[in-house]
C-alpha positions in Angstrom: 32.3 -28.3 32.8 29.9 -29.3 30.4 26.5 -30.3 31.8 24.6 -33.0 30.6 21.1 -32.5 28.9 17.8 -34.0 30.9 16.8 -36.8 28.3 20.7 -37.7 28.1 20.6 -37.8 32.2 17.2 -39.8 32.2 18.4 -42.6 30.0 21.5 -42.7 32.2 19.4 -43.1 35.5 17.1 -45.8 33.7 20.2 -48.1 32.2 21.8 -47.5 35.9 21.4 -51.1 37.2 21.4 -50.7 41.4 21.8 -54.1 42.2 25.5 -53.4 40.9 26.1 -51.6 44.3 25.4 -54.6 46.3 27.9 -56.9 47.0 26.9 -60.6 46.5 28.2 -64.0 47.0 28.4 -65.7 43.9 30.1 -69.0 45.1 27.0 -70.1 47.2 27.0 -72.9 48.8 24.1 -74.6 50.0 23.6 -77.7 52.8 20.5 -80.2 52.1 19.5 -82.4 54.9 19.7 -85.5 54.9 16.6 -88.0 55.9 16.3 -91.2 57.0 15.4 -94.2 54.8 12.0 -95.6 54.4 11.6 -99.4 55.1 11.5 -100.5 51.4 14.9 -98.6 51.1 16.4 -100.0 54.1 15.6 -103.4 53.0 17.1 -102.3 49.3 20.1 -100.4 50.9 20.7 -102.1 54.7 24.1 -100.3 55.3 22.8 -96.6 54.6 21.5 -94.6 57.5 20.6 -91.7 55.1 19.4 -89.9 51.7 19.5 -87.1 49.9 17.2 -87.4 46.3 19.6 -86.0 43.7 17.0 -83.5 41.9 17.3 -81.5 45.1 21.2 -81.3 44.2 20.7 -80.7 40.6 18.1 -77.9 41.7 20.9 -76.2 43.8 23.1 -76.3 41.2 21.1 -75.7 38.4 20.7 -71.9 39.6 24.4 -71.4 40.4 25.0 -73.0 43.7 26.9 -75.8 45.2 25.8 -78.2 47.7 26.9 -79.7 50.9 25.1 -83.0 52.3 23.8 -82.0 55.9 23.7 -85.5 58.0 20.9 -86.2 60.5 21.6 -88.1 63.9 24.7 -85.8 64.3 25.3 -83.5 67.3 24.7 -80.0 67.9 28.0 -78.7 67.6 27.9 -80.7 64.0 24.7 -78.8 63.0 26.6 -75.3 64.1 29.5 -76.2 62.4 28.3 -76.8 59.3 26.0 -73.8 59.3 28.9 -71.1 60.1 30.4 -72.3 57.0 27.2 -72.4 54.6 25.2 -70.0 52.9 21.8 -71.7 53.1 19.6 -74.3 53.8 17.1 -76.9 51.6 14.5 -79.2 53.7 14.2 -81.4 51.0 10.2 -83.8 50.8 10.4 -86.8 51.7 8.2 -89.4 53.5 9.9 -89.9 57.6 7.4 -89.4 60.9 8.5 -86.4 62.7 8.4 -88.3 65.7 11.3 -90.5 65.0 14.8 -90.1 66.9 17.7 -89.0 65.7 15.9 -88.1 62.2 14.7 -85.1 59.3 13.0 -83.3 62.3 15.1 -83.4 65.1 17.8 -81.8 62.8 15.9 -79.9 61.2 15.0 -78.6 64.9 18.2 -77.8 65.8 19.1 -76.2 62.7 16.1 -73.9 62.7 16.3 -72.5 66.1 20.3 -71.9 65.0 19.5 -70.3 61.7 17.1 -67.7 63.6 20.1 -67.0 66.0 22.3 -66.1 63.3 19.9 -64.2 61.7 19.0 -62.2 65.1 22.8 -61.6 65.2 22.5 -59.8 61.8 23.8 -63.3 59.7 21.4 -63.3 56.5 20.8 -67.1 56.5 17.7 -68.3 54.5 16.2 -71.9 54.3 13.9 -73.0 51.8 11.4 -76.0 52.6 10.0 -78.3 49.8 7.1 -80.4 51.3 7.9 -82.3 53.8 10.7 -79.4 54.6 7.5 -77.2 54.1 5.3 -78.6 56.9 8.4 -78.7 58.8 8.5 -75.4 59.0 5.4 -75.0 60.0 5.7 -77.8 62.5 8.7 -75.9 64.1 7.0 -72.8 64.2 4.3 -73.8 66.1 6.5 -75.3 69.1 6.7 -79.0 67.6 2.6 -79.4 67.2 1.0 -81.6 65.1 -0.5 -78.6 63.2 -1.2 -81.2 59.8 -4.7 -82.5 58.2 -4.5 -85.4 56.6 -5.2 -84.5 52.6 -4.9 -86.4 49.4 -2.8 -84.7 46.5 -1.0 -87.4 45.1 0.8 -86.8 41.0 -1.5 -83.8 41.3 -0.6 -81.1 38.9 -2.1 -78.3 39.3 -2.0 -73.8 38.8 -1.5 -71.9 42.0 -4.1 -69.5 43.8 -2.4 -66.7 44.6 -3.6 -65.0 47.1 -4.5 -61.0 47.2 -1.4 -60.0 48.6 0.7 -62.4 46.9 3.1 -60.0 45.6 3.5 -58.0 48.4 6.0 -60.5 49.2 9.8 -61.0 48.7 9.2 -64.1 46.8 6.8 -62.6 44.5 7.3 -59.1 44.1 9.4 -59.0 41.2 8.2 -62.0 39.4 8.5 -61.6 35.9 4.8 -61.5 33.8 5.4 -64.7 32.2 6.5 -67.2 34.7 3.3 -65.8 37.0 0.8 -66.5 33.8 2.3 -70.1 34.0 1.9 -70.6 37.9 -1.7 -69.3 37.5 -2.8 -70.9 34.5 -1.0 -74.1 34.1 -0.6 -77.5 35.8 2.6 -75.9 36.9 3.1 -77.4 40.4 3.8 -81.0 41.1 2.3 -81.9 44.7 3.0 -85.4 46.4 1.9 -85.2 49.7 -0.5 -86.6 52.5 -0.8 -83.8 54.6 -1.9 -80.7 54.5 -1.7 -76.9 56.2 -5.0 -75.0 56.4 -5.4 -72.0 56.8 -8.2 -72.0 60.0 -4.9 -74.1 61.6 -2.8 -71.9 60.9 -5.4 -68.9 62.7 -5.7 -71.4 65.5 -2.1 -71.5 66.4 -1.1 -68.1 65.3 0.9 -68.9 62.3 -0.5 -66.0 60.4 1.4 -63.7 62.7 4.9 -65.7 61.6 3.8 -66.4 58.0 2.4 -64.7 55.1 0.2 -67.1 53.2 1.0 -66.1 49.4 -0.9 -69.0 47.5 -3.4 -71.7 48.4 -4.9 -75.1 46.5 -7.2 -77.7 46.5 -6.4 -81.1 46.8 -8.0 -84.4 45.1 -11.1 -84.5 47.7 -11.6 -81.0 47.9 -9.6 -79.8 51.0 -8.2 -76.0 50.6 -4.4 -75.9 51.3 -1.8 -73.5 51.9 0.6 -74.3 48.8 3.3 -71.6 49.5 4.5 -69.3 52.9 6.7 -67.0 53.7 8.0 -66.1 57.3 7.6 -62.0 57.9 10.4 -61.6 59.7 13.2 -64.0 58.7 14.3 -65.5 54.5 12.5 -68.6 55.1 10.6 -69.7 52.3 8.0 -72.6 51.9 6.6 -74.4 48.8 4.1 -77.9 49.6 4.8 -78.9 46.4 8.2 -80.0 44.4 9.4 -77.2 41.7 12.7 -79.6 41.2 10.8 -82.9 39.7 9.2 -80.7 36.8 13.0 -80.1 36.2 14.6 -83.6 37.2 12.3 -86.2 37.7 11.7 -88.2 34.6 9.8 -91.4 36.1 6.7 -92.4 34.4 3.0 -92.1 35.2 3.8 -89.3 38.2 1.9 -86.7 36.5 4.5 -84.4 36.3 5.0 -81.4 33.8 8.2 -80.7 31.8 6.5 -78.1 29.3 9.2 -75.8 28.6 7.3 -72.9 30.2 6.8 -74.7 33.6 9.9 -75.8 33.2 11.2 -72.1 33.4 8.5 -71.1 36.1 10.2 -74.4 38.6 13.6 -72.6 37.7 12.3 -69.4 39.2 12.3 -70.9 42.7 15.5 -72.3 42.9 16.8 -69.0 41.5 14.8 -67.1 43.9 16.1 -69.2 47.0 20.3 -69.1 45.6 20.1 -65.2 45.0 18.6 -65.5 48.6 21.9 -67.2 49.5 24.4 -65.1 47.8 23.2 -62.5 50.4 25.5 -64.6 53.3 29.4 -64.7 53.5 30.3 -67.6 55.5 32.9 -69.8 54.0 34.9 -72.7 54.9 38.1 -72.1 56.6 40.1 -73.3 53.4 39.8 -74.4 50.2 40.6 -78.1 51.1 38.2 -78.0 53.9 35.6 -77.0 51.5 36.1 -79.8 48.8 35.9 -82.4 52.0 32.7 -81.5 52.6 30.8 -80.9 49.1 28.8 -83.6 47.5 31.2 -84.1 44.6 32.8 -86.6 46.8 29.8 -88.6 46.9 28.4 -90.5 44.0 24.4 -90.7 43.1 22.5 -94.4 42.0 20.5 -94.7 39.3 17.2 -95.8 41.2 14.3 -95.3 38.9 14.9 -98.4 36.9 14.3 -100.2 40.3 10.7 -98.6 40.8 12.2 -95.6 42.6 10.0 -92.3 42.6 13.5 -90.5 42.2 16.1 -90.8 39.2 18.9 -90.6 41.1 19.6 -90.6 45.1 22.4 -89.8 47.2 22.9 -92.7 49.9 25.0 -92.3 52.8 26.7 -94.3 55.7 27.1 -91.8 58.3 27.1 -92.9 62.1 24.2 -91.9 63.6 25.2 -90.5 67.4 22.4 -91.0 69.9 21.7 -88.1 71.4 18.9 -89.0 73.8 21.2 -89.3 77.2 
């Protein structure tokens, strides 16, 4: 037997791609959660009970996934339904009170404390928050708190500070040169929200034990905010602001960036969160059962030429079930 000479082995063991041994799901699909509609949209849309903004879709799919509309005011054996055939989760931003029944937070509630089951059970099942999905994770992880301060960061694009240990992190760690010289550099991240997480909040309630903190900003009246976290135990992944509108959100005067280098640093994300995803194997019992539930059968409106801040949005007319007896 011949043996092979040491520079002939080495360039061998460097072209040997690892990630070739690991199985992977490359159908992903993905369930976004639906929220309730604002009043202006209730008055626009008074049969819907719910919404899903179609850049979130377009997001999922974008990066190679599919995705399945996840309806609030549903039961709990809905939420563990849908979740035993899915392969991740998107809390979408958005602008509902956490306080309000039968809404974004109490099934996002349910569908948390479920998701860290499965993964205590040895289920790989990440969620990714955007926003309002962000601070909901938070929210949840601090026993349903009010941990938020109010903040003003409104069409504010802006680099990310990444902290010192930023890429000791799964999000980070292997994030190609480039796309980090955009996040730091450029007005890369598009942030439309009123409230804020600090970081003395999150000391005060312990959320540095549950969550790395991997960048932080500064919003349009000074206040620091924590712009991106990571849980240390579980794939769950949190951005404040919205990497899909650089991508899909064309309305005017938002102050949003499509430069074709921030465009490639938002795609980063969403192919962070899918590869995430490919990591779980649950499926739908059949094909047919599948097609039922994926948002194909559902058709988007055209709502920015009627003053929306979206292009497109998903409405819905799904009974909401009172759970409160």
């Amino acid at each position: 037997m011949k043996l092979l000479s040491i520079p002939l082995l080495l360039i061998l063991i460097s072209n040997f791609d690892a990630s070739s041994l690991i199985k992977l799901n490359n159908r992903p699909i993905i369930g976004i959660l639906s929220q309730e509609l604002t009043t202006k949209r209730l008055l626009q849309y008074p049969d819907k009970t719910s919404y899903i903004a179609a850049s979130y879709i377009k997001y999922v799919e974008g990066a190679g996934g599919r995705a399945v509309p996840i309806f609030i005011g549903k039961n709990e054996e809905y939420y563990e339904n849908i979740l035993k055939n899915i392969n991740g989760v998107l809390l979408p931003g958005g602008a509902v009170y956490f306080t309000n029944r039968n809404g974004y937070a109490e099934a996002g509630a349910i569908i948390y404390k479920k998701i860290i089951e499965m993964n205590k059970n040895g289920i790989y099942m990440p969620i990714w928050g955007t926003c309002l999905g962000f601070e909901l994770l938070a929210y949840m992880s601090a026993n349903n708190i009010e941990i938020r301060t109010a903040c003003t960061s409104q069409a504010q694009s802006i680099p990310l500070n990444f902290t010192r240990t930023y890429n000791n992190s799964k999000l980070f760690g292997n994030i190609p040169k480039n796309i980090r010289y955009t996040l730091e550099t450029k007005n890369a991240t598009a942030n439309f929200h009123k409230w804020c997480i600090t970081e003395s909040t999150m000391e005060k309630f312990k959320l540095n034990k549950i969550w790395k903190v991997l960048s932080k900003n500064i919003d349009q009246n000074g206040l620091e905010f924590i712009s991106i976290i990571e849980h240390k135990k579980y794939p769950f992944y949190g951005v404040q602001f919205h990497p899909e509108k650089n991508i899909y959100e064309f309305v005017r005067n938002r102050n949003i960036n499509h430069d074709p280098d921030v465009i490639l640093a938002s795609q980063y994300f969403a192919n962070f969160f899918i590869n995430e995803s490919r990591k779980n194997f649950n499926s739908f019992s059949s094909e047919l059962e599948e097609q039922n539930y994926l948002i194909y059968n559902y058709r988007p409106e055209y709502t920015a030429k009627n003053n929306s801040a979206f292009e497109q949005i998903y409405f819905f007319d799904e009974e909401i079930i009172d759970n409160s007896n």
